[in-house]
C-alpha positions in Angstrom: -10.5 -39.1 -45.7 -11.8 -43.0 -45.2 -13.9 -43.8 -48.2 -16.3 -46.9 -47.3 -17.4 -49.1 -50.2 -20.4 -51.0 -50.2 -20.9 -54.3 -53.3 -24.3 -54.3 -54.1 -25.2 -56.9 -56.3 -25.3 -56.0 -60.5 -28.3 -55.3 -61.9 -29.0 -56.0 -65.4 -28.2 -52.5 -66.5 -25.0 -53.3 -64.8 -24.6 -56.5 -66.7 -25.3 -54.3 -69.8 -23.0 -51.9 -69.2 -20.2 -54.2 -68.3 -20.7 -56.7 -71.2 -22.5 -59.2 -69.2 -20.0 -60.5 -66.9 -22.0 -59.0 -64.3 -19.3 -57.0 -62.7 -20.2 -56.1 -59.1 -20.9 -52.4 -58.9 -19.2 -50.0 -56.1 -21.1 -47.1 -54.6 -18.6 -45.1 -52.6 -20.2 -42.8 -49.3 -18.8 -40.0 -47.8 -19.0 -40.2 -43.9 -20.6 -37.6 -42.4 -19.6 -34.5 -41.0 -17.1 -34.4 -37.9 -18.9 -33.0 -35.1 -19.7 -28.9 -34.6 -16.3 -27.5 -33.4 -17.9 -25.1 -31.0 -15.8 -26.3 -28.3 -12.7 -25.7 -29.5 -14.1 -22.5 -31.2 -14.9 -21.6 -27.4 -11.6 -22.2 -25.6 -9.8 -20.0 -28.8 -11.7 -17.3 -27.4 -11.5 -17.8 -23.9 -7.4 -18.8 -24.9 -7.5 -14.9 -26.6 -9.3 -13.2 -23.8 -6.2 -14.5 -21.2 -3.9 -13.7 -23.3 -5.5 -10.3 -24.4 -5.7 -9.6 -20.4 -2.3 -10.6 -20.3 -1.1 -8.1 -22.2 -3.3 -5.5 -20.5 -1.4 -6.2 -17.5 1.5 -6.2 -18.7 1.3 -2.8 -20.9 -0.2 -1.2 -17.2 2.9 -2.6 -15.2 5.1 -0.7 -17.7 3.2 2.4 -18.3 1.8 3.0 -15.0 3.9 0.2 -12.3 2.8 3.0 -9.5 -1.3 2.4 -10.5 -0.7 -1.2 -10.4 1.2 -1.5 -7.2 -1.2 0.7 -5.6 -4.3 -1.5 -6.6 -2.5 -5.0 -6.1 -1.2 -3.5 -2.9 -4.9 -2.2 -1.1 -6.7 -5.6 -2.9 -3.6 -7.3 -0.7 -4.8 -5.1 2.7 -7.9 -6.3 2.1 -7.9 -9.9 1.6 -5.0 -10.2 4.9 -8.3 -8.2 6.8 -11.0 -10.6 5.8 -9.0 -13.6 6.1 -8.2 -12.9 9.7 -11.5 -12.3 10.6 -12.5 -15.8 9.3 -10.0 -17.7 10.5 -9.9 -15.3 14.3 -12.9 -13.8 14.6 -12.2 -11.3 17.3 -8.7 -11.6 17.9 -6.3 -8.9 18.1 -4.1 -8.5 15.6 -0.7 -8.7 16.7 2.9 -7.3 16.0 6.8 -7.9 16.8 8.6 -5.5 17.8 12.4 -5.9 16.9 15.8 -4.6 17.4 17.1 -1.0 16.8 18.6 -0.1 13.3 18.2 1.7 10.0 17.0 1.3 6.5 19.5 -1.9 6.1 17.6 -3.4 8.9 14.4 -3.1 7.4 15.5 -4.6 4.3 15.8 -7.6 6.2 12.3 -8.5 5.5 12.2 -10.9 9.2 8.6 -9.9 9.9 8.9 -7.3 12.9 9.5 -3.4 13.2 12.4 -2.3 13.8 13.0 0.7 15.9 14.4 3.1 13.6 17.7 5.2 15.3 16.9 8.2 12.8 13.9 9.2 14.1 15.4 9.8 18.0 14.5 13.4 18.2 13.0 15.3 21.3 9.2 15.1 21.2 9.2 12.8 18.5 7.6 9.1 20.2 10.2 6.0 19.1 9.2 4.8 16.0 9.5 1.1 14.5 8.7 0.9 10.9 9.0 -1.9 7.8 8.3 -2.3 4.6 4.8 -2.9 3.6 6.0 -5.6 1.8 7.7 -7.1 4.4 4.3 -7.3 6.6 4.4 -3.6 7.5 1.1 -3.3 5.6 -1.0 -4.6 8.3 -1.1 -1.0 9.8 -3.1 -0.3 6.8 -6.1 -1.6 7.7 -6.0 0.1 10.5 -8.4 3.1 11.8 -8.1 5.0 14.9 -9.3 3.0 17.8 -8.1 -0.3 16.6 -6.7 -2.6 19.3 -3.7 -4.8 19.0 -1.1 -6.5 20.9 2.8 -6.6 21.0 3.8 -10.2 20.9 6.1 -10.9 24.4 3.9 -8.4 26.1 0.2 -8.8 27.8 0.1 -5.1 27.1 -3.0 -4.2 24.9 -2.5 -1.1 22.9 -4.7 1.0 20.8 -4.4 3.3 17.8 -4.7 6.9 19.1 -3.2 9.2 16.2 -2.0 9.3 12.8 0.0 11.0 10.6 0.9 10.9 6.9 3.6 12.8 5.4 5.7 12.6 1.9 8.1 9.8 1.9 11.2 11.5 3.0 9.8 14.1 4.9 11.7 15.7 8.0 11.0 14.4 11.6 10.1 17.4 12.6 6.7 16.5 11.5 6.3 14.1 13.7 6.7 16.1 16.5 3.7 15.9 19.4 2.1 12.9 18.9 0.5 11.2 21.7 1.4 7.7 22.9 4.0 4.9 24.1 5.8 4.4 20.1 4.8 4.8 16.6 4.5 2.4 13.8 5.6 3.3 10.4 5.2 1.7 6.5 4.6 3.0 2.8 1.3 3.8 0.9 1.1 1.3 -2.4 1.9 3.2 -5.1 1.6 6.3 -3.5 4.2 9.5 -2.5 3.0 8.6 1.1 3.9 7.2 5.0 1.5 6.6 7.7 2.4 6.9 11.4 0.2 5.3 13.8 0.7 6.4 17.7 0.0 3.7 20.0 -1.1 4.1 23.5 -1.2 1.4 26.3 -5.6 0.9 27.1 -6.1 1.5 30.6 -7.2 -1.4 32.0 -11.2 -1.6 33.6 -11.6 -1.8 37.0 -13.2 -4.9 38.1 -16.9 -5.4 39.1 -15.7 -6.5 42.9 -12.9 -3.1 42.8 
């Protein structure tokens, strides 16, 4: 601590005191008190709270990874539907159909869906699927009725059926769907698939036909 000394002149009790040689006396002051800390006091708590949250997170990713995938997974959905309405309001969304394959294909992660060879049974409509982390998860924000295009193609297609099943399940219960294809991905955090049937929208006669 700085200690600040002020000489005042001696007084005669100083002069006194000090046998008269009139000793200059030294009055020593304290400098006041720092400034109130509640700023720092503040950002210790808003420091624990992160971390506290932190932790939260953390403890849920290991106890329950399934909860957390599901609701980082539809939060995910959400935000891709709201930004594309900003940035294309009224735009269809669009796809990319790829190449014919299996699971090792989809793993590929190249952004389209790929027509999936173990699905080729009678009555069962081609199917191209992909991981919803590997932008299959746009079919989730789907609804029946939704309208979207197949990039290469000035075909517009609309949603006409769907189907969920187990992961796993049998292609047998896919059996009778309506439509051209199918487009397949994975529930968040969930036991689930969804199957969306797409169908080619007939096109409106003109006002002169």
């Amino acid at each position: 601590m700085t200690v600040v000394a002020e000489v005042r002149p001696a007084t005669d009790a100083t002069a006194d005191a000090t046998g008269g040689r009139g000793a200059p006396a030294v009055a020593e002051h304290v400098p006041a008190a720092p400034a109130p800390r509640r700023r720092r006091f503040v950002l210790l708590i808003l420091s624990l709270v992160f971390v506290a949250v932190g932790l939260v997170l953390f403890c849920a990713s290991l106890l329950a990874p399934q909860l957390v995938d599901k609701v980082t997974g539809e939060a995910k959905v959400a935000i891709q539907t709201q930004v594309q309405e900003v940035v294309t309001p009224g735009a269809l969304p669009e796809i990319r159909l790829g190449g014919e394959g299996g699971v090792r294909d989809l793993d590929r992660c190249d952004g389209t869906f790929t027509e999936m060879i173990g699905y080729r049974v009678d009555e069962v409509l081609p199917l191209y699927a992909a991981h919803n982390f590997c932008g299959g998860d746009v079919i989730l924000g789907w609804e029946l009725g939704q309208r979207v295009r197949v990039v290469g193609t000035d075909t517009v297609y609309e949603v006409v059926e769907e189907r969920q099943t187990p992961k796993w399940s049998h292609v047998e219960k896919l059996r009778g769907m309506a439509g051209e294809f199918m487009l397949q991905t994975c529930f968040y955090g969930e036991n689930r698939m969804r199957f969306l049937a797409l169908a080619p929208v007939a096109e409106e006669p003109s006002a002169g036909g």
